[in-house]
C-alpha positions in Angstrom: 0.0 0.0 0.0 1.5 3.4 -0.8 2.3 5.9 1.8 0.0 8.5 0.8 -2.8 6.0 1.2 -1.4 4.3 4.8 -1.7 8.1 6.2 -4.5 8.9 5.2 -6.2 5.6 6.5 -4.2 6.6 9.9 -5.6 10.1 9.9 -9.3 8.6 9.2 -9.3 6.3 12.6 -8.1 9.1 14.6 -10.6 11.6 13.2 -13.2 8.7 13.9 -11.8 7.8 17.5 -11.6 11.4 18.2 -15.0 11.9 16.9 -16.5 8.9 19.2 -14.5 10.3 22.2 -15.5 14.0 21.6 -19.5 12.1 21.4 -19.0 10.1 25.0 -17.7 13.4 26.6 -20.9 15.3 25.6 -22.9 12.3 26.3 -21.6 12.1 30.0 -21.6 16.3 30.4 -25.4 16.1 29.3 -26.5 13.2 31.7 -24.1 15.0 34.5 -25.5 18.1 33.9 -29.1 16.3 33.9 -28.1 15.1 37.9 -27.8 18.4 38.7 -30.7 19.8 41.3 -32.9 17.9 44.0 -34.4 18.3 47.3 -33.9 15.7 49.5 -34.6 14.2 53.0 -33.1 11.4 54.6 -34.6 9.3 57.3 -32.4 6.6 59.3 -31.8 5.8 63.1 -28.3 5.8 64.1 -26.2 3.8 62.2 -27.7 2.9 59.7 -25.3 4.7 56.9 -27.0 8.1 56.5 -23.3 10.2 56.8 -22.2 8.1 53.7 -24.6 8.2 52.0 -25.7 12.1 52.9 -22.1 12.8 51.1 -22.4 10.6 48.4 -25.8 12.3 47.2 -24.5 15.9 47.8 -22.1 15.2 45.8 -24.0 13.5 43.0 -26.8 16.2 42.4 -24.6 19.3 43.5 -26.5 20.2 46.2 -25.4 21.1 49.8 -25.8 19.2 52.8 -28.0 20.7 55.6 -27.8 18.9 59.2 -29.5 20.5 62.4 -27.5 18.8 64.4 -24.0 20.6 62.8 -26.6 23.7 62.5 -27.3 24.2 66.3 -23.5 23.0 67.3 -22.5 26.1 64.8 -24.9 29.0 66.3 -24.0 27.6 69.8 -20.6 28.8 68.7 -21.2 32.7 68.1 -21.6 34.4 71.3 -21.8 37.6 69.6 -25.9 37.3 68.8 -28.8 36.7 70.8 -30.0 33.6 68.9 -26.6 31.6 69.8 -26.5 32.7 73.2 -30.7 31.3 73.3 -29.3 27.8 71.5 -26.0 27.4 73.8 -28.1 27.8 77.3 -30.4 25.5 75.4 -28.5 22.7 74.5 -26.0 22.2 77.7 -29.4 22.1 79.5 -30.1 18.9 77.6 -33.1 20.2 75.9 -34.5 20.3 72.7 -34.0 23.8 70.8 -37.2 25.0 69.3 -39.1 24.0 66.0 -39.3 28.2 65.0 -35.8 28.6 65.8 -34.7 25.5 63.7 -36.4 26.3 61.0 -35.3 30.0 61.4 -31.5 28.2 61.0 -32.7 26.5 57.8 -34.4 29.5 56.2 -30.9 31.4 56.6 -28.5 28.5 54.9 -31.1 28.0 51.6 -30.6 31.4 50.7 -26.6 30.4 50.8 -25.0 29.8 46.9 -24.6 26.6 47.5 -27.9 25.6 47.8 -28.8 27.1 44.6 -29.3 23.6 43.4 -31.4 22.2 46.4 -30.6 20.5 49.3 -30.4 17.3 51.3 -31.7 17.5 54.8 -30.0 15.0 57.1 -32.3 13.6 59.8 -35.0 16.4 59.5 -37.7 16.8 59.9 -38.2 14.3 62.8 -42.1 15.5 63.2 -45.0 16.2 61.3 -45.1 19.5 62.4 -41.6 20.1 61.1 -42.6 18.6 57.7 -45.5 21.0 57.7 -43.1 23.9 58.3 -40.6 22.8 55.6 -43.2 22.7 53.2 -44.1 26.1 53.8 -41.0 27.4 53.5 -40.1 25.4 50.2 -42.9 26.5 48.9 -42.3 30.7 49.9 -38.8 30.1 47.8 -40.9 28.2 45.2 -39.2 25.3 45.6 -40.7 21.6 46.5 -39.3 18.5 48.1 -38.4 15.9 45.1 -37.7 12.8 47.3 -37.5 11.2 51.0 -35.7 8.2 51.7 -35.9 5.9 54.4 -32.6 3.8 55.4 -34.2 1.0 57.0 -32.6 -1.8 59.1 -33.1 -4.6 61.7 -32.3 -2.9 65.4 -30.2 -5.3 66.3 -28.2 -4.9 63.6 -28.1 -1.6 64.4 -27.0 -2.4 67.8 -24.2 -4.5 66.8 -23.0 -1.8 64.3 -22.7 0.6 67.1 -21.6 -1.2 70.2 -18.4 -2.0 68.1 -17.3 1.2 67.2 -13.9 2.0 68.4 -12.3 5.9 68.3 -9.3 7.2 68.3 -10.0 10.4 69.6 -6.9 12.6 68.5 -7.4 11.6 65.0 -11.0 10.9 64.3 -10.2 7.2 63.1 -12.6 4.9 63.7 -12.7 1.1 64.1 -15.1 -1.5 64.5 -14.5 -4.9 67.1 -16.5 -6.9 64.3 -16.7 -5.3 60.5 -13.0 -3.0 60.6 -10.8 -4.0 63.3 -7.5 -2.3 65.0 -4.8 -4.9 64.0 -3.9 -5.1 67.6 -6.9 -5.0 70.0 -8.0 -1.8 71.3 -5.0 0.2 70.1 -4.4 2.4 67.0 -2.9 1.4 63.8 -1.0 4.4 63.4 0.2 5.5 66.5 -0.6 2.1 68.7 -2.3 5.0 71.7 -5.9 3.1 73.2 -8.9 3.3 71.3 -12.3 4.4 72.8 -15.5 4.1 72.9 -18.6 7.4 72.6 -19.7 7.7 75.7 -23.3 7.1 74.6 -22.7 3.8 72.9 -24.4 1.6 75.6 -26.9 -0.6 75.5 -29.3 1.7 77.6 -28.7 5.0 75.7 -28.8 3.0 71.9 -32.0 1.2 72.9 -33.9 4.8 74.0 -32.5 6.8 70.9 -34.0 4.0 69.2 -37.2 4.1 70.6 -37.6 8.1 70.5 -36.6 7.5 66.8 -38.9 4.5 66.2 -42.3 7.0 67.9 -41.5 10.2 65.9 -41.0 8.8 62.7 -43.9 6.3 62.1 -46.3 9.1 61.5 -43.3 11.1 59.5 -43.0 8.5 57.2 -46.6 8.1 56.6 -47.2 11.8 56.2 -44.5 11.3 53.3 -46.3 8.1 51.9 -49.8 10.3 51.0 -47.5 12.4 49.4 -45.8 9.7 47.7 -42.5 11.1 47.9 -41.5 8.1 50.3 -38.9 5.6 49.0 -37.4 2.8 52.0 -33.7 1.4 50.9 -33.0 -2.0 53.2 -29.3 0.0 54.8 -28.2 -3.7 55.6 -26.9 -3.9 52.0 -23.8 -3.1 50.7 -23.3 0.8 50.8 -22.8 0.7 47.0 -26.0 -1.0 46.8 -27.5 1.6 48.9 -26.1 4.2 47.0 -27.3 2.9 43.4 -30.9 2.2 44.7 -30.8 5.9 46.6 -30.1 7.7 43.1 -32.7 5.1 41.2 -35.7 6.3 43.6 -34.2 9.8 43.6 -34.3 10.1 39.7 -37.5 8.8 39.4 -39.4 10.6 41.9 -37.3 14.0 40.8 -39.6 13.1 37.5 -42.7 12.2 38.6 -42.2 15.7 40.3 -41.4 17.7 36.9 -43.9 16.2 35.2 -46.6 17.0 38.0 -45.6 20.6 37.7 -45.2 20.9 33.9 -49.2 19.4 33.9 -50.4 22.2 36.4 -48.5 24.6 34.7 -50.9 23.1 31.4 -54.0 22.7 32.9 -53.7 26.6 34.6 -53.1 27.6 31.5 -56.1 25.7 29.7 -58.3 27.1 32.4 -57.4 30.6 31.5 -58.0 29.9 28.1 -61.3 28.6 28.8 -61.7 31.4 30.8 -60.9 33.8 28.1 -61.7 32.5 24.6 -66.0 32.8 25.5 -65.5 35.8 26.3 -63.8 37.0 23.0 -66.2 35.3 20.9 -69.5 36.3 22.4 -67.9 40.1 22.2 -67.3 38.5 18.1 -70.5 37.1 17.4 -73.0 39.6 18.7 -73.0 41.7 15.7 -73.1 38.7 13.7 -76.0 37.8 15.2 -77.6 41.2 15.1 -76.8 41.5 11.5 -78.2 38.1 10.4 -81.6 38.6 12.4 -81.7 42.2 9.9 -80.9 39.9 6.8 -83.7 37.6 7.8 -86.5 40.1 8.2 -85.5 41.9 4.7 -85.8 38.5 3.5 -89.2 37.9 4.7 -90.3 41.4 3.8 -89.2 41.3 0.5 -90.7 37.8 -0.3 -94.2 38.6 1.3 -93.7 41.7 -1.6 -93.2 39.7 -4.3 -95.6 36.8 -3.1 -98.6 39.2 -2.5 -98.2 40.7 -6.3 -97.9 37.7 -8.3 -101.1 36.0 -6.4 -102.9 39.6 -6.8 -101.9 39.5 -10.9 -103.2 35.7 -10.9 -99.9 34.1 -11.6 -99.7 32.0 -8.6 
């Protein structure tokens, strides 16, 4: 084969690979750009993999990650404004920090950038009241929840999850006794210093957060279900399992929601049209009307005329 001809065979396949790489590139900036946007709530007792998969869904639709627990820990940190002061006192008291200031919390961080694309509330609302309120205040920024999914597992798997967790404080790595252990017992990998255990992992404290979690959301979750925004994911799977069923749901109900909007955004519109087309041609056809009834009588007179002559002149 001549030269010429090898080179430009060459130059042909590159064009063509470069072609079908240029083609996957758009492909996968179109269905990445497609991801973009959703408002989310997550629903799981402790343990049961919310953290991971809280960062793996921010991360996927571009949205940022709202959690009232990090929320309150933050104000209780500015000593500078009345509200943090209020939410401190509140918290080292033990108690439970107020729906109107909580939602006063979340109101402020939506209006941040980086929720521009929505958001993914981690663990709240715990109460039908709250879901209430964060309907209300979707809805003032015209915004609407897209999914809610429920990380569901066996309590005692739960409880075996937990009781094994092992810390190592200065760092922040974690272990487990069953599922990730230290290679020597009870001692870091890294520095070989004694692991530890949170002070509420005990049998007494798991088993009441568990039944406080268990009463408040039953009736969440059904409040969700009328709405049909409600997906549960069995958590006892593997977390990429989790992870590929959470965005499945989440696609699909983030569609079901589009499509309900783009229909009432039809329908208003057909109803204003039916609203506003009898109105136009009633305003059309009255002089039609008037000027038909005129024809008709000239019609009549004109053939009575003509009738009344013809019979008088004996032709009819």
């Amino acid at each position: 084969m001549p030269v010429s001809s090898t080179i430009t065979t060459s130059t042909n396949k590159t064009n063509s690979s470069t072609e079908q790489t240029n083609t996957i590139i758009k492909n996968n900036e179109n269905s990445n750009q497609s991801n973009i946007g959703a408002n989310i709530v997550l629903i799981g007792a402790p343990g049961s993999g919310k953290g991971t998969q809280s960062a793996r869904l921010a991360d996927r639709y571009q949205i940022c990650h709202i959690s009232t627990g990090d929320l309150l820990r933050h104000a209780a940190q500015d000593r500078t404004s009345i509200e943090g002061e209020k939410i401190r006192k509140t918290l080292e008291a033990g108690h439970l920090v107020d729906d109107d200031t909580v939602m006063s919390l979340i109101d402020k961080n939506l209006n941040k950038s980086e929720c521009r694309n929505g958001v993914l509330f981690d663990g709240f609302p715990r109460t039908i009241k709250q879901g209430e309120q964060l309907e209300e205040l979707l809805e003032s920024k015209q915004k609407r929840l897209d999914a809610v999914l429920e990380y569901d597992i066996d309590d005692n798997l739960l409880k075996q999850r937990i009781l094994g967790r092992l810390i190592h404080k200065p760092s922040g790595r974690t272990y487990h006794e069953e599922f990730h252990p230290p290679k020597q017992p009870m001692k870091d990998d890294i520095t070989g210093e004694t692991l530890e255990r949170r002070s509420d992992d005990t049998t007494d404290t798991l088993g009441a957060r568990l039944n406080t979690y268990h009463k408040q959301t039953t009736p969440l979750i059904e409040f969700y279900c009328q709405r049909n925004l409600h997906r549960s994911i069995d958590a006892s799977q593997h977390v990429n399992e989790v992870s590929k069923q959470s965005f499945q749901f989440i696609d699909e109900l983030r569609q079901e929601s589009r499509d309900s909007v783009r229909s009432s955004e039809t329908n208003s519109e057909k109803s204003q049209l039916e609203d506003v087309i009898p109105s136009k041609l009633k305003a059309l056809t009255t002089p039609l009307d008037m000027n038909t009834n005129r024809l008709s009588n000239n019609f009549l007179f004109i053939y009575n005329s003509v009738t009344s002559v013809l019979r008088d002149r004996g032709i009819i």
